[in-house]
Backbone as numpy.savetxt, mean C-alpha at the origin, in Angstrom:
# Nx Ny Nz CAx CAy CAz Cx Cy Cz
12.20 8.83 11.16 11.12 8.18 10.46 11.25 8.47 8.96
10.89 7.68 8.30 10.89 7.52 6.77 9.31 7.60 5.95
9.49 8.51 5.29 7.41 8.21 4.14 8.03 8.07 3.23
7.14 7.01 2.50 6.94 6.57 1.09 5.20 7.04 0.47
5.85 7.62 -0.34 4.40 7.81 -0.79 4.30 6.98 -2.15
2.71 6.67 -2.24 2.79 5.25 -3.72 1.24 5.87 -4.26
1.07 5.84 -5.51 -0.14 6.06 -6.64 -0.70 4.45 -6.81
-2.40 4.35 -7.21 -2.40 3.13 -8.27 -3.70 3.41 -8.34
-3.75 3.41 -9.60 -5.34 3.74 -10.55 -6.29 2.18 -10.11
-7.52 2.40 -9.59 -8.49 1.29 -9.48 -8.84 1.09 -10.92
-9.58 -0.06 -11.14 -10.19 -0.77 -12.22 -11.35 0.59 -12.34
-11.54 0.49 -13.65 -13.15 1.33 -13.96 -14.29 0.89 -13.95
-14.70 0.87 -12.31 -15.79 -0.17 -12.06 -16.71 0.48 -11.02
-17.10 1.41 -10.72 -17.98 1.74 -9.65 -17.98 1.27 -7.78
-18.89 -0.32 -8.93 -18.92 -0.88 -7.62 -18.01 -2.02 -7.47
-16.83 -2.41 -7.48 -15.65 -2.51 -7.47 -14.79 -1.48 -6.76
-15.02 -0.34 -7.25 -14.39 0.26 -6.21 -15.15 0.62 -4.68
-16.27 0.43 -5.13 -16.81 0.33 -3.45 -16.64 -0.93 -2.54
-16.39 -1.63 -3.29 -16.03 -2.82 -2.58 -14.67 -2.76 -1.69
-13.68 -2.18 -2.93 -12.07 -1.82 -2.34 -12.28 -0.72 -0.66
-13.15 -0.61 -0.98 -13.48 0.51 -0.24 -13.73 -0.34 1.64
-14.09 -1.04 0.67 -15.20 -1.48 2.40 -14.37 -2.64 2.81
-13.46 -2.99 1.90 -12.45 -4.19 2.34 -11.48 -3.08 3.28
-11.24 -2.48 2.91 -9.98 -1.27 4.00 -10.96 -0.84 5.01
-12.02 -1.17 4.99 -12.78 -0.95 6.41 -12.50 -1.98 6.96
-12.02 -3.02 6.55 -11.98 -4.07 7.30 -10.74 -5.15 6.94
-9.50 -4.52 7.34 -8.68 -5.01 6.84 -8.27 -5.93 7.66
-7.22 -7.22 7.56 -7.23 -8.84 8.18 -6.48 -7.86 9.11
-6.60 -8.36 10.37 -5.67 -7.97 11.43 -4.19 -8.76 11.16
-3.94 -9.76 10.73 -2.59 -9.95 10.36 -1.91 -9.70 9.16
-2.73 -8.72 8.45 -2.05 -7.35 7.57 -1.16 -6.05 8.06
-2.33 -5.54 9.15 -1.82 -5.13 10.03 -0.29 -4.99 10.99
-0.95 -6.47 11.49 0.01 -6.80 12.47 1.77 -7.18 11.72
1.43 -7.33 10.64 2.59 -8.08 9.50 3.36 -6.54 9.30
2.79 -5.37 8.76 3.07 -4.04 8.30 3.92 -3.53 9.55
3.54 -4.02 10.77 4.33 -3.50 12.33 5.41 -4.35 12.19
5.01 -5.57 11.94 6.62 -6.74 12.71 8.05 -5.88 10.79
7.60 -5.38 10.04 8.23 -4.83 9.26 9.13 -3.65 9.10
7.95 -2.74 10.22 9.01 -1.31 10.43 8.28 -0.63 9.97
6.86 -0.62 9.09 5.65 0.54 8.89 5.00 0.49 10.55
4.88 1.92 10.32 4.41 2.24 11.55 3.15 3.23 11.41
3.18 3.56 10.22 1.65 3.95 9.74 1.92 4.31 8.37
0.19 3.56 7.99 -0.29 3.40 6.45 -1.77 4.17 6.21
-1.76 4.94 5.20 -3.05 5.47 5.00 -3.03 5.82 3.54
-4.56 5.04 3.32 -4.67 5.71 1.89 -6.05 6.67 1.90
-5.66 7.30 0.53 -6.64 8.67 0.10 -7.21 8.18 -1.27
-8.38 8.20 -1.41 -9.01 7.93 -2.77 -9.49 9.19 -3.51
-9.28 9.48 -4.74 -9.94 10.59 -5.44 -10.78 9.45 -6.73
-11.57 9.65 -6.78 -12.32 8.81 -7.95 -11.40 8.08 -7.91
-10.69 7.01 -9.21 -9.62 5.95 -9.44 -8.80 5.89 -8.47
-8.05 6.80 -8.41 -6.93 7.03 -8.05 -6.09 7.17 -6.78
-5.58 6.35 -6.29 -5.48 6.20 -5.19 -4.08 6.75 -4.71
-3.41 7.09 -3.37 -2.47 7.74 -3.21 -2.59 6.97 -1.60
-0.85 6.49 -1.30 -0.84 6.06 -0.10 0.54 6.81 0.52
0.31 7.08 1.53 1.34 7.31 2.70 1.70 6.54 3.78
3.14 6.09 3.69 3.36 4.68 4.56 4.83 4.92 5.34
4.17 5.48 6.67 5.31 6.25 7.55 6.18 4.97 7.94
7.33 4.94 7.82 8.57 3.69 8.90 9.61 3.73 9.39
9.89 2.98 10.32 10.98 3.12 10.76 12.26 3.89 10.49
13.12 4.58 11.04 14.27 4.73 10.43 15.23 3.53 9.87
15.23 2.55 10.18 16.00 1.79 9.36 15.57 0.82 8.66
13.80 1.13 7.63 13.34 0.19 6.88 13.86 0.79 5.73
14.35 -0.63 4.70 14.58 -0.78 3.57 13.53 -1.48 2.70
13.16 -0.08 1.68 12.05 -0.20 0.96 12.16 -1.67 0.58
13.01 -2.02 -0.44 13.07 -3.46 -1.27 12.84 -4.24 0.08
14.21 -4.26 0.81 14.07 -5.85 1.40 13.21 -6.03 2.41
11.90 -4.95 3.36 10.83 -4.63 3.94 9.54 -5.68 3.29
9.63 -5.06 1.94 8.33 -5.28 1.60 8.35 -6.81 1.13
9.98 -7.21 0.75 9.89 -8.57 0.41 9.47 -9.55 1.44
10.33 -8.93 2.51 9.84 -9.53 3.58 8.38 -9.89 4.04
7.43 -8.46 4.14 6.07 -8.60 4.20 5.56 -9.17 3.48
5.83 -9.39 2.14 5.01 -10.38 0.93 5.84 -12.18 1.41
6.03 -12.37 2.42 6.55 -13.71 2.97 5.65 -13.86 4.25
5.00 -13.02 4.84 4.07 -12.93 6.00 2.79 -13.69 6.13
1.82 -14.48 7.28 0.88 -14.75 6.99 -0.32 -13.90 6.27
-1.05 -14.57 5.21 -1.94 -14.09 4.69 -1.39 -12.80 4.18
-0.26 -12.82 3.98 -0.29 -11.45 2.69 -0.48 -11.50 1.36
0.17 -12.60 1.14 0.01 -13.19 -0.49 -1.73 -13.32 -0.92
-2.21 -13.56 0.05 -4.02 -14.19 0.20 -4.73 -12.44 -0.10
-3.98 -11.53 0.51 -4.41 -10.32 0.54 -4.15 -9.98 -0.66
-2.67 -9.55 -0.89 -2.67 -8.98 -2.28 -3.66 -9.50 -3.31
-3.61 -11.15 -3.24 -4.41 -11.73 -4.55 -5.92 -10.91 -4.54
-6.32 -11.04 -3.13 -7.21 -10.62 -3.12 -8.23 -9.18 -3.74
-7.35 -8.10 -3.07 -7.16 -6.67 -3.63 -6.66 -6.34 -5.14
-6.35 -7.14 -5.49 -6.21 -6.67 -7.29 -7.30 -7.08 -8.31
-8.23 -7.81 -7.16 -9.17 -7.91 -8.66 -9.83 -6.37 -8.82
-9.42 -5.43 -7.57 -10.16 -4.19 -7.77 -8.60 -3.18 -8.48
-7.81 -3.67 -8.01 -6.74 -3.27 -8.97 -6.36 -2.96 -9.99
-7.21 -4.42 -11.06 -6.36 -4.54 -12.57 -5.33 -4.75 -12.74
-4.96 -5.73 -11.59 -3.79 -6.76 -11.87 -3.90 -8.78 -12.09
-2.90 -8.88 -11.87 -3.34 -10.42 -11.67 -2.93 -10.75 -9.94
-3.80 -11.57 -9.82 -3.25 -11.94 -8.52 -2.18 -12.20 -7.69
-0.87 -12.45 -8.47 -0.09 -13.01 -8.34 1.29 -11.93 -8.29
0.96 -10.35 -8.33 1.19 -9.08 -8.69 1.96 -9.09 -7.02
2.73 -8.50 -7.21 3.43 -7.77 -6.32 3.21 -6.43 -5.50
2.88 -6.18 -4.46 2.45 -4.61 -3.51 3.50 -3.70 -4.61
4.89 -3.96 -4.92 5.23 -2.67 -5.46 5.38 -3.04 -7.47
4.71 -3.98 -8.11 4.12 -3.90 -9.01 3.00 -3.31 -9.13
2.16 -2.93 -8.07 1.35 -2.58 -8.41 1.02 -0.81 -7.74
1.63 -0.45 -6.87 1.80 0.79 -6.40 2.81 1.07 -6.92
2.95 2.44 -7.33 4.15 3.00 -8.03 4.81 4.38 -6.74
5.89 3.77 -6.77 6.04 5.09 -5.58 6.65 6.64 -6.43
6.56 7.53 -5.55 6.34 8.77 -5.86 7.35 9.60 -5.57
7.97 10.42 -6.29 8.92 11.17 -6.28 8.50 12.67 -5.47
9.24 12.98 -4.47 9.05 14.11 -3.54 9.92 15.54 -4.26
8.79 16.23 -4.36 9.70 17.69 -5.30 9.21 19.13 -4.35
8.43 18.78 -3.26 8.44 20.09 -2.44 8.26 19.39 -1.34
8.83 20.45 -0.43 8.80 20.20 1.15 8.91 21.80 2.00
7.87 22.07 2.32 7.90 23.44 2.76 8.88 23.65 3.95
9.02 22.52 4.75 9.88 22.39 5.98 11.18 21.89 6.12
11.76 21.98 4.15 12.89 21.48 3.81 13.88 22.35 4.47
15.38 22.25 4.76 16.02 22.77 5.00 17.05 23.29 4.34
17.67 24.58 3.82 18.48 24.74 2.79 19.80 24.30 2.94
């Protein structure tokens, strides 16, 4: 299995971000279902005020680039992203990894020497 971990600052908006909030309570089931036919096999995000931090466990043989291009070709993903960036501070038209920045791994307690 493979993690990617990704950052992205929300808009400075309160209730905007409560909104982001309650949309991931209720995310389209063929978001979902699109993230499986890809090779994520689990996605979770963590909010601290703005700032958001995701962990997105997959397959052993998903390829970051050509994965996600793929998923941004899926039903209703494009409809999603547009959707989710107005809490973003992007434009609609923004890309999942324009707009998440992924994250460089510098400890691993269970690393092996």
């Amino acid at each position: 299995m493979k993690r990617y971990c990704q950052t992205l600052t929300l808009v400075d908006n309160p209730e905007m971000i409560e909104k982001y909030i309650e949309a991931h309570a209720h995310v389209w089931p063929e978001i979902v279902q699109g993230q499986r036919e890809v090779g994520i096999v689990d996605m979770q995000i963590y909010r601290k005020d703005r700032s958001l931090f995701m962990i997105m466990d997959t397959k052993d043989d998903f390829d970051f680039k050509r994965d996600m291009a793929r998923l941004a070709t899926l039903p209703r993903q494009a409809e999603w992203e547009a959707y989710v960036s107005q809490f973003q501070g992007c434009s609609a038209g923004a890309s999942s990894a324009e707009k998440w920045q992924l994250m460089e791994k510098i400890f691993e307690s269970n690393s092996k020497p």
